[in-house]
C-alpha positions in Angstrom: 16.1 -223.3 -42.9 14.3 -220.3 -43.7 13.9 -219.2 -47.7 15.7 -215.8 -48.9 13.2 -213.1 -49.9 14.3 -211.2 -52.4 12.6 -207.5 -51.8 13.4 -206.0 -55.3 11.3 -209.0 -57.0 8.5 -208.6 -54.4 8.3 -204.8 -55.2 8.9 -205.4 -59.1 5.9 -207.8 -59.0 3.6 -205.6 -57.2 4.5 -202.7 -59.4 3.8 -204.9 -62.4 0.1 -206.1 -61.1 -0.4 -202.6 -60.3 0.2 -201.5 -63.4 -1.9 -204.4 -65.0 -4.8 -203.3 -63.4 -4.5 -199.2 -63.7 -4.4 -200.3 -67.6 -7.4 -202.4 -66.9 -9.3 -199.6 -65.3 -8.1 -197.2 -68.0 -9.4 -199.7 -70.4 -12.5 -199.6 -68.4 -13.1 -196.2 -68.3 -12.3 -195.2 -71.9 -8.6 -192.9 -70.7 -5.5 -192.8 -72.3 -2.4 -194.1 -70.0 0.3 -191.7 -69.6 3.7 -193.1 -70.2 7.2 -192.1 -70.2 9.0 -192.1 -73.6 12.1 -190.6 -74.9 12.1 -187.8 -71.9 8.4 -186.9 -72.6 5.0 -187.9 -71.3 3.6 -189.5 -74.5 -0.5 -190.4 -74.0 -1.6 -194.1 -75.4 -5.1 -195.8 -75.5 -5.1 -198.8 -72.8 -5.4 -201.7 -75.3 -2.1 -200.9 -76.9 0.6 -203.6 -74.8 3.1 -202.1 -72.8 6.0 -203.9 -71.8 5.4 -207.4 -70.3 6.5 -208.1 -66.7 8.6 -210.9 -66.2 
């Protein structure tokens, strides 16, 4: 019997090691991340933690 793939959590996890590794590059680099807050683009250094990805 095959196993159910769920889509959703296969696009929510790539989105979440994507954005683990534009933080890393931003980290890198020495950029502030853009992120969305409150209906406005708010700019924060990388090493502050964003949300964690379950």
């Amino acid at each position: 019997m095959k196993e159910q793939i769920s889509y959703s959590k296969l696009a929510l996890n790539a989105m979440c090691r994507a954005s683990k590794e534009a933080q890393k590059k931003a980290a890198e680099n020495n950029l502030k991340m853009p992120i969305w807050k409150n209906g406005n683009i708010v700019y924060i250094e990388p090493n502050k933690t964003l949300k964690k990805c379950s």
